[in-house]
C-alpha positions in Angstrom: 43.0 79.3 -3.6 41.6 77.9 -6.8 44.2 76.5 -9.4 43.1 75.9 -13.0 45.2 73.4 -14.7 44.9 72.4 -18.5 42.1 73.1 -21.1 38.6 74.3 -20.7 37.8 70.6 -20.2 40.6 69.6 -17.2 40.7 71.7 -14.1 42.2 70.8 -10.4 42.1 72.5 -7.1 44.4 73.1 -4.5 44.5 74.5 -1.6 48.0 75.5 -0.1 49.1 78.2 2.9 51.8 80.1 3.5 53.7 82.1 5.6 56.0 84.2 4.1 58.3 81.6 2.0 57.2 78.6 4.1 54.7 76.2 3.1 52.0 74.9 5.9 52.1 71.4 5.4 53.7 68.0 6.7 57.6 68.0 6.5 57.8 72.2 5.3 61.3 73.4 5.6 60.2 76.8 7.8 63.4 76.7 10.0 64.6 80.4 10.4 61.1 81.6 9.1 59.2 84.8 10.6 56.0 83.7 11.6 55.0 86.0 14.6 51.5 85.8 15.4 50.4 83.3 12.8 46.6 81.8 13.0 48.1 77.8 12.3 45.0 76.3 14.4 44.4 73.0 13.0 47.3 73.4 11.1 49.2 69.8 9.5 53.1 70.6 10.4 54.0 66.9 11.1 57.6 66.1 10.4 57.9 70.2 9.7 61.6 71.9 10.3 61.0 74.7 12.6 64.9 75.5 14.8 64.7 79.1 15.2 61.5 80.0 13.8 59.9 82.8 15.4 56.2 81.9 16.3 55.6 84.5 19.4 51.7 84.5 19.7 51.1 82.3 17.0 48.0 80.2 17.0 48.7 76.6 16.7 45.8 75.2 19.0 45.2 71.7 17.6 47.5 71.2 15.4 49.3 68.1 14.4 53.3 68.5 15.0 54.4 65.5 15.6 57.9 64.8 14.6 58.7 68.5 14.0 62.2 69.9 14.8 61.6 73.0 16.8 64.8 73.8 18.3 65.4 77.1 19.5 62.3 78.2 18.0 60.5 81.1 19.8 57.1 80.2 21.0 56.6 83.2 23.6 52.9 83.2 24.6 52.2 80.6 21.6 48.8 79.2 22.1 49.5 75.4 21.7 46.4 73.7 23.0 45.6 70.5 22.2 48.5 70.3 19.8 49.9 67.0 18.9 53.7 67.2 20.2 54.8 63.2 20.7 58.1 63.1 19.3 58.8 66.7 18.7 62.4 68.4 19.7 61.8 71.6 21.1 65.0 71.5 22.7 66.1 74.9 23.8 62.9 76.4 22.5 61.6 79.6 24.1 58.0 78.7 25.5 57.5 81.4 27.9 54.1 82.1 29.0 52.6 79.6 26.4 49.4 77.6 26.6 49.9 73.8 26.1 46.9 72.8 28.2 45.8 69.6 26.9 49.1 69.2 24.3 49.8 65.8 23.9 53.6 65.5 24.7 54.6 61.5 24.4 58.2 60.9 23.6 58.8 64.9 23.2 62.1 66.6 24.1 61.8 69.7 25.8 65.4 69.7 27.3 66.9 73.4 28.0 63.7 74.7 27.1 62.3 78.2 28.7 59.1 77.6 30.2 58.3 80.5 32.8 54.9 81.3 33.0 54.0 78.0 30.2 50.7 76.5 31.2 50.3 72.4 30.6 47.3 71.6 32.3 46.5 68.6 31.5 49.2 67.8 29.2 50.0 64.5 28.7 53.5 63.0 29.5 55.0 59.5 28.5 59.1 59.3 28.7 58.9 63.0 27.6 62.8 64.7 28.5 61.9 67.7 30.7 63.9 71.3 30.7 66.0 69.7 33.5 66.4 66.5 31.9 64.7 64.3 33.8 61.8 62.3 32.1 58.4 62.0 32.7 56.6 59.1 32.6 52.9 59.7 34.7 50.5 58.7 31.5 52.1 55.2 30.1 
């Protein structure tokens, strides 16, 4: 999206996504938000407020959301690979049958969370709080 700002001899760009009423970027306010089946690869949500977002099938391989708040957020088949997760809280979070192979999850809480069928391959774990509570600690 290009933004024209000013007279013929001042001009800006910028370039801005969203998703129904949310803004993609660090710290957005999406909590509640519909955002089922959403292409967010690469996507900048550090800090981002996601409790009870629905994001079944969206794509988030890669992205950076560290920090976020994502509790009770729906994330059913979710493609999360490579995503940056250290000090998320997805607690309660509906993961079922989503991909967090190679997801970075340092200092994340994923207590109550639903995670039939989730893949983590690879994942990476330091004092992360597991579904059951207990916390992992196999890559400090």
């Amino acid at each position: 999206m290009l933004v024209v700002v000013g007279l013929a001899a001042a001009c800006a760009t910028t370039e801005r996504t969203d998703i129904g009423t949310c803004a993609i970027r660090p710290g957005a306010n999406c909590a509640g938000n519909y955002m089922k089946g959403s292409r967010l690869a690469y996507s900048i949500l550090s800090g981002a407020k996601l409790d009870f977002a629905d994001l079944t099938k969206a794509n988030l391989a890669w992205s950076s959301l560290a920090g976020a708040r994502m509790r009770r957020a729906v994330l059913e088949r979710a493609n999360l690979v490579g995503a940056q997760l250290g000090y998320a809280d997805l607690q309660g979070a509906n993961l079922t049958g989503a991909n967090l192979s190679g997801a970075i999850l340092t200092y994340t809480n994923l207590y109550g969370a639903q995670v039939q069928g989730a893949r983590f391959t690879d994942a990476l774990y330091c004092r992360t709080i597991m579904p059951d509570g207990t916390v992992a600690n196999p890559d400090c």
